[in-house]
C-alpha positions as CSV (number, residue, x, y, z in Angstrom):
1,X,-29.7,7.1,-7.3
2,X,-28.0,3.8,-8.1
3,X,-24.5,4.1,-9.9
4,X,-24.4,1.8,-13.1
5,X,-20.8,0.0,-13.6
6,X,-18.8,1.0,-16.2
7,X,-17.4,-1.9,-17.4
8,X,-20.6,-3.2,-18.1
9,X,-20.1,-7.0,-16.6
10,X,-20.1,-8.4,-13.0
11,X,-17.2,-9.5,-11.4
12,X,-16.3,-11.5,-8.4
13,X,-14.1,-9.9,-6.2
14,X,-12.6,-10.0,-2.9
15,X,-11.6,-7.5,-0.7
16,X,-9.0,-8.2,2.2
17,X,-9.4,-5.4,5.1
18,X,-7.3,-5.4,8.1
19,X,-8.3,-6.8,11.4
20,X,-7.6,-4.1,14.2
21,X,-11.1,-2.4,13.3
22,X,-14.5,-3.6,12.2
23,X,-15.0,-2.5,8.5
24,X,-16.6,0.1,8.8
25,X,-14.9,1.0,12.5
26,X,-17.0,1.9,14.9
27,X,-15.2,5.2,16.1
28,X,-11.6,5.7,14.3
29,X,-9.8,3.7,11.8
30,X,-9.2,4.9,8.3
31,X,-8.2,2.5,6.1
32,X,-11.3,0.8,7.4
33,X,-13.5,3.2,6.1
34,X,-12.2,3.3,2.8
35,X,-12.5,-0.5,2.1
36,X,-16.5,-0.1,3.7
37,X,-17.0,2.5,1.2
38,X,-15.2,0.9,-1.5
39,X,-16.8,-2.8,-1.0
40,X,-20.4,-1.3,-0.3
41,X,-20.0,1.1,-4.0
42,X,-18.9,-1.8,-5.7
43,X,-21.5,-3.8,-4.6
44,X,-24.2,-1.4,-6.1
45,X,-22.4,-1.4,-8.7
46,X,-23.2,-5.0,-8.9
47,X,-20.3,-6.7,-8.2
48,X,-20.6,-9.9,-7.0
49,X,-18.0,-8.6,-3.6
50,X,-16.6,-10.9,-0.5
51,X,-14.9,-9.4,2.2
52,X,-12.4,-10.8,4.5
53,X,-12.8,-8.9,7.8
54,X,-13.2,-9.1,11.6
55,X,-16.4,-11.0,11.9
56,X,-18.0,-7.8,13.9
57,X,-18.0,-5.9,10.3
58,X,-21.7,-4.8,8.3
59,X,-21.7,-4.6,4.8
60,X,-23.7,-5.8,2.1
61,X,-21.0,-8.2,0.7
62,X,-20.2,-11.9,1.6
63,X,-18.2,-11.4,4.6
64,X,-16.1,-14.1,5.6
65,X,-14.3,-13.2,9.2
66,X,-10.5,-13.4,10.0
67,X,-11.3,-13.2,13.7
68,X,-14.8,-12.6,15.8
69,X,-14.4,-8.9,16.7
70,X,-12.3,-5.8,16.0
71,X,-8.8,-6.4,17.7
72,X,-8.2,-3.1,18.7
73,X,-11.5,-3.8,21.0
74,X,-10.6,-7.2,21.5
75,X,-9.1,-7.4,25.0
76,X,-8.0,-10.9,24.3
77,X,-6.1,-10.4,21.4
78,X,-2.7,-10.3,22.3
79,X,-1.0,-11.2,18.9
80,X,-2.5,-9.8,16.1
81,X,-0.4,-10.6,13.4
82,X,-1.5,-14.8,14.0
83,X,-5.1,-13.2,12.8
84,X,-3.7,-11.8,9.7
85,X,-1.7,-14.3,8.7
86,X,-4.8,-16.9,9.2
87,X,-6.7,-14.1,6.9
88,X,-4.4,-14.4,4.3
89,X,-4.0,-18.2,3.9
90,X,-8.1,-18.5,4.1
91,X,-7.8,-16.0,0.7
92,X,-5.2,-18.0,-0.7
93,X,-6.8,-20.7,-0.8
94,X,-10.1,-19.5,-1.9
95,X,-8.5,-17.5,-4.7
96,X,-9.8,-19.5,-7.1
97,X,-13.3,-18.2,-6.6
98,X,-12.6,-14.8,-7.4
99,X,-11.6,-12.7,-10.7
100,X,-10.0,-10.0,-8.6
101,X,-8.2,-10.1,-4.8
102,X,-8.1,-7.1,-3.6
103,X,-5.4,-6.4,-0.5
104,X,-5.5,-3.5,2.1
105,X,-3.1,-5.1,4.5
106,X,0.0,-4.0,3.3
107,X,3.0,-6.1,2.4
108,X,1.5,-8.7,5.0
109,X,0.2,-10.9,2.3
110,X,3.2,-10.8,-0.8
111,X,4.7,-14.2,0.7
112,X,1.0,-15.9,-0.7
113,X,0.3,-13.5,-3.3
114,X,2.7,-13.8,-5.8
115,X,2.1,-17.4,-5.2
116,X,-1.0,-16.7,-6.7
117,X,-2.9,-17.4,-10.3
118,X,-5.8,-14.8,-9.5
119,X,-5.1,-11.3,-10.4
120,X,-4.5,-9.6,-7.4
121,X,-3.4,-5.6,-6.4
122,X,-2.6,-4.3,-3.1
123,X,-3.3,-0.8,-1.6
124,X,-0.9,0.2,0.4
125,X,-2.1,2.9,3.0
126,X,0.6,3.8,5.7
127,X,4.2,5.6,5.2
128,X,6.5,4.3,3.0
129,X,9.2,6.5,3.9
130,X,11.1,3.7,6.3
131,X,14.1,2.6,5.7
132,X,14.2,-1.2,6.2
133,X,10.8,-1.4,3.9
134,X,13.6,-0.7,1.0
135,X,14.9,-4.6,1.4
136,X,11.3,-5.8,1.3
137,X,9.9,-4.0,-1.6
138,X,12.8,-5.1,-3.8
139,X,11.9,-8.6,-2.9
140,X,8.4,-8.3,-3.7
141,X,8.8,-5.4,-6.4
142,X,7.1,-7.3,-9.2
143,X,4.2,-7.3,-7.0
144,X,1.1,-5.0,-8.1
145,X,0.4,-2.1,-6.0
146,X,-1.5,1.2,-5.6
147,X,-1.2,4.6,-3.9
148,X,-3.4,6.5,-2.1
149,X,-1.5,9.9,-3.1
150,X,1.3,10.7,-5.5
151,X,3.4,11.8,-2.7
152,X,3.2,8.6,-0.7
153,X,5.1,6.5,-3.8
154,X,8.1,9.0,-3.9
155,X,10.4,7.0,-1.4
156,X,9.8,3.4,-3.3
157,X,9.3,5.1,-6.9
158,X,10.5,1.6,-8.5
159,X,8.2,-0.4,-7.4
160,X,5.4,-1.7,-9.3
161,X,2.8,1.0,-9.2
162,X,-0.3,0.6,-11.1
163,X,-2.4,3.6,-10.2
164,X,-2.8,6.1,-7.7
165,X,-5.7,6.0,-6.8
166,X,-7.4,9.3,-3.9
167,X,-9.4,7.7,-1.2
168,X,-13.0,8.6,-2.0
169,X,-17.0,9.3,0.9
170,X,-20.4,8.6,-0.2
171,X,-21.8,11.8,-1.7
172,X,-24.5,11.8,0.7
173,X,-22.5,10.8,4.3
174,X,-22.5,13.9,5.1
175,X,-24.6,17.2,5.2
176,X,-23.2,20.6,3.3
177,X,-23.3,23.6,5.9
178,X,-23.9,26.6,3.7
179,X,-23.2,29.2,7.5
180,X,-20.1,28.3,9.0
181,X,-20.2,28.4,13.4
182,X,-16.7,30.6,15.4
183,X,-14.7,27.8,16.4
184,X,-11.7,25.5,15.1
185,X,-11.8,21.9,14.4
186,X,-9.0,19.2,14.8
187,X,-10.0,15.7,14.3
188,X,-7.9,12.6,14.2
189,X,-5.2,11.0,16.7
190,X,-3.2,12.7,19.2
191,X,0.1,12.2,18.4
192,X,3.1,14.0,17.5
193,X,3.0,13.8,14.1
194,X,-0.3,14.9,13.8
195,X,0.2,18.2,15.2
196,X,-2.1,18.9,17.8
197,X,-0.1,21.6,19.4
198,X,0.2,23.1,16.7
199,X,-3.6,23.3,16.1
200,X,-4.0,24.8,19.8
201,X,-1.4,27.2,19.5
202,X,-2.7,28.3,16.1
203,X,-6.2,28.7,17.8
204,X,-4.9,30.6,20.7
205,X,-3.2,33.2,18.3
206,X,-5.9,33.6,16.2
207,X,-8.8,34.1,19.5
208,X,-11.0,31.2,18.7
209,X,-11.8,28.1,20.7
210,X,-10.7,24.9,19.4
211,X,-12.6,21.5,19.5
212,X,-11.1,18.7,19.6
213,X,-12.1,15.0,18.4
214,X,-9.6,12.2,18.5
215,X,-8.1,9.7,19.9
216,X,-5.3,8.7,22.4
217,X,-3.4,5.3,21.7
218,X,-2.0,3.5,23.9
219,X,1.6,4.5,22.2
220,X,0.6,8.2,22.7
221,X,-0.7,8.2,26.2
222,X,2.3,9.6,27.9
223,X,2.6,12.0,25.0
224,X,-1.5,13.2,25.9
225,X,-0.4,13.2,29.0
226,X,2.8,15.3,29.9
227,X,2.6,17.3,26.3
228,X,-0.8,18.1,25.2
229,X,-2.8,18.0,28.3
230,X,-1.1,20.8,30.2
231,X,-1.8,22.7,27.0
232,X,-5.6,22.2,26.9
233,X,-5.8,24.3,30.6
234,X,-4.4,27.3,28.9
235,X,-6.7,28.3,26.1
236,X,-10.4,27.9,24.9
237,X,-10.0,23.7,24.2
238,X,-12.8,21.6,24.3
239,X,-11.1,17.7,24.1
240,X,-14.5,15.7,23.3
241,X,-12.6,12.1,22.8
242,X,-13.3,10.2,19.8
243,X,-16.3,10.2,17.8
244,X,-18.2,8.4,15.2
245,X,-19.6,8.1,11.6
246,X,-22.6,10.2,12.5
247,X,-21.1,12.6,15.0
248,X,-18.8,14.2,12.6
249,X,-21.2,16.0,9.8
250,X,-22.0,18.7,12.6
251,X,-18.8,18.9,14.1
252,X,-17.1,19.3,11.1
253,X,-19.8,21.1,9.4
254,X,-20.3,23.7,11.9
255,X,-16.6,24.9,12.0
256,X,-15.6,27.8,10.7
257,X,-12.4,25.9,9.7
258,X,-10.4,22.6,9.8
259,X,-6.6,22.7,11.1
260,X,-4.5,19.9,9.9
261,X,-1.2,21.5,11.2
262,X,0.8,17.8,10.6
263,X,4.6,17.3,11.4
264,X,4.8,14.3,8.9
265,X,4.3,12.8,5.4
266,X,0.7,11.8,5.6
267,X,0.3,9.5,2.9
268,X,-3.7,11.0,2.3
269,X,-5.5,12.5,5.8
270,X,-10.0,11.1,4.9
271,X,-10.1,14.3,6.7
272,X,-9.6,16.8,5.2
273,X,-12.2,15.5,2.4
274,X,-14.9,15.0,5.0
275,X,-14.3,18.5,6.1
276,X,-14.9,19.9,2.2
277,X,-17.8,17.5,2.1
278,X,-19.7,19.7,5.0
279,X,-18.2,22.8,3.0
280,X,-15.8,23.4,5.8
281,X,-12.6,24.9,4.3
282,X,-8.9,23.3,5.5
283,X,-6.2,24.6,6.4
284,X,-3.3,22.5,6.5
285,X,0.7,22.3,6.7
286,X,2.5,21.6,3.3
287,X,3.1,18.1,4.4
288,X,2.8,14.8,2.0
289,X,-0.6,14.6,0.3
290,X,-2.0,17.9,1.3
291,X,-1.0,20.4,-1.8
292,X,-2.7,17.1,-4.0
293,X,-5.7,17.3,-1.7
294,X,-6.3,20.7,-0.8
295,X,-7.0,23.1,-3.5
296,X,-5.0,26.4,-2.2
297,X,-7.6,29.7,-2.2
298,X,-10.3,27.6,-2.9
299,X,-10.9,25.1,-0.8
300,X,-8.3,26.0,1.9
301,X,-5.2,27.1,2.4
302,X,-1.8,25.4,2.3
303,X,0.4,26.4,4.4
304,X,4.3,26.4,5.7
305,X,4.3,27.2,9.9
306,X,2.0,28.5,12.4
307,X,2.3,31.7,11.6
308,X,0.8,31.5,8.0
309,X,-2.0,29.3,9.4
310,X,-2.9,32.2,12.0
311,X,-2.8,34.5,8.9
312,X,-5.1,32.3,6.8
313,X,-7.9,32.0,9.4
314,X,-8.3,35.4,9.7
315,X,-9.0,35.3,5.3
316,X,-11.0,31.9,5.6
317,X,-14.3,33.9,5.6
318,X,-13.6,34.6,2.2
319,X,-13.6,31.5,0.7
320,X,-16.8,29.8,-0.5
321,X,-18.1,26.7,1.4
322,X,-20.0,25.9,-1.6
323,X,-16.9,25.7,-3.7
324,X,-15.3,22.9,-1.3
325,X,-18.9,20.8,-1.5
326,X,-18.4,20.9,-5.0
327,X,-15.0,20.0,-5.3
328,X,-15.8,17.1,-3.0
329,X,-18.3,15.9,-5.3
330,X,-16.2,16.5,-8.4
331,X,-12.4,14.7,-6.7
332,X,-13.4,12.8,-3.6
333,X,-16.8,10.6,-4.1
334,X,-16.8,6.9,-3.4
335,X,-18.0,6.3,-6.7
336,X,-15.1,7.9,-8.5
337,X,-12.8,5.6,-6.0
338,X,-14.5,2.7,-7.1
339,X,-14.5,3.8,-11.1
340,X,-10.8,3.9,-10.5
341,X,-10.0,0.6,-9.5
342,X,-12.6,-1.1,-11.3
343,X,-10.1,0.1,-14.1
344,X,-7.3,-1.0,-12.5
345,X,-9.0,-4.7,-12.0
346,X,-10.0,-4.6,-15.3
347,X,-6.2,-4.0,-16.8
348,X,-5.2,-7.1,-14.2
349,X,-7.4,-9.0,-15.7
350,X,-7.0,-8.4,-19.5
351,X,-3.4,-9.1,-18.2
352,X,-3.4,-12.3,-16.9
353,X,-1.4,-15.2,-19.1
354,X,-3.5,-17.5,-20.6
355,X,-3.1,-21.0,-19.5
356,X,-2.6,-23.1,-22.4
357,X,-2.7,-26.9,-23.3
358,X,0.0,-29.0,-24.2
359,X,-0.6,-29.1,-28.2
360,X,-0.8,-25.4,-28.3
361,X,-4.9,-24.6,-27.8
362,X,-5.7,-22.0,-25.5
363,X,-8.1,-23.0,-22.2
């Protein structure tokens, strides 16, 4: 069924994605995602949407490509910054076309946009919680920007937040499994923040097998390599690599639970929502974003160390899968996303100075 927007008028908007994956990725890549769903929810909305992204992107929107393919794919691209800072200058100066620029690229664009006359707001999706960002975001801190999690504004709580604003799925992307299957899920990236020993030790304890879908940068092949895969010989581990959009439904759905055992601030974890869309209870370390995004004895469990993760599998049977579909629909839909910052493009419009003539008349 179509959504209907709020606002009840159209407006032209443009959406800045990165360019390391197509939008949506073909395998892994977050923030990615979140712009696809976004830009495609707002254009049902009737929006009239362009999107700046790697020319390899699908989406219903005016796309207008930064580069010809995804540059994480791209064995050519040796300097990906030059791409986005291309990106950002084409946006600049078509800004004029749009009511509303939309960035997902970090702090990459502030040089341009606070140049800028068009309203304009920035997502910002990684870690703030880095020292030498402090310099920068007092620069720039009249800049407009929104959070993906309470948690994730703590370490730069001056700056100029406008919203926060929970990443949001399609209701329908993926399929609710009302009878839950014997084994443990972990899916993401295999590094050491993400906890992935963690996960297999807490599987080992607890006498299930864990499955395993993620993938290896390049940055953490030595850690796959000398920590994790010596690991994966000594318990019931199945490593299935990465996997895609369609892939995950039943290998989410059809675990009796998702770990999310993480050894750092995640700013959000899509995750952990596309687990609860399949009805697939989490259980996850009290790290970041998690007690905002995992409702503790209902749709999970939040815990401290290993040892009260091993405890909350054995009493995951008793919570209801239907309850974490249902928050899903009620917390984490794309449309809600999309309601959210249609607000927030709304106040950045009704906020922008009017430009006035010389005697005095308003334009």
């Amino acid at each position: 069924m179509a959504v209907v927007a709020p606002s009840g008028f159209s407006m032209k908007i443009a959406q800045i994605a990165p360019l390391y994956e197509s939008v949506p990725p073909q395998l892994y890549g977050g923030t990615e995602r979140v712009v696809s769903y976004l830009t495609e929810t707002l254009v049902e909305l009737g929006h009239e949407v362009t999107l700046y992204a790697s020319g390899d992107s699908v989406t219903k929107a005016s796309l207008r490509p930064g580069c010809p393919t995804a540059l994480r794919l791209d064995s050519h691209s040796v300097d990906p910054i030059a791409d986005h800072i291309n990106l950002v200058e084409r946006a600049f100066q078509e800004a004029s076309e749009f009511d509303v620029i939309h960035s997902h690229i970090d702090y990459l664009a502030f040089p341009l946009l606070r140049r800028m006359e068009t309203p304009h707001v920035t997502t910002l999706h990684g870690l703030l919680d880095i020292p030498n960002l402090h310099g920068l975001y007092r620069e720039f801190r009249e800049e407009p920007v929104i959070s993906i999690s309470d948690d994730q504004r703590l370490p730069l709580s001056w700056v100029n937040w406008q919203a926060t604003v929970h990443h949001g799925l399609p209701a329908d992307l993926y399929a609710f499994q009302k009878t839950p299957g014997k084994y443990l899920s972990f899916l993401g990236r295999i590094s050491p923040e993400k906890g992935l020993d963690h996960a297999l030790e807490i599987a080992v304890r607890s006498g299930l097998p864990l499955k395993i879908a993620a993938k290896v940068d390049k940055a953490d092949r030595d850690y796959f390599e000398t920590r994790i895969k010596p690991l994966l010989g000594r318990c019931d581990a199945e490593f299935v690599g990465e996997i895609g959009e369609h892939e995950k439904s039943a290998f989410l759905g059809e675990a009796l639970a998702l770990l999310f055992p993480i050894d750092w601030r995640e700013p959000f974890g899509l995750v952990m929502i596309e687990a609860m869309a399949c009805g697939t209870p989490v259980i996850a370390f009290r790290r970041g974003s998690v007690p905002e995004i995992v409702e503790h004895g209902t749709t999970g469990f939040v815990v401290n160390n290993v040892d009260e993760a091993v405890s909350a599998v054995q009493e995951v049977h008793r919570l209801s899968r239907l309850d974490s579909r249902r928050a899903f629909e009620n917390r984490f839909t794309s449309a809600r996303m999309a309601d959210q910052y249609i607000a927030v493009y709304e106040q950045l419009i009704q906020a922008r100075p009017v430009a006035r003539k010389a005697d005095g008349v308003a334009l």
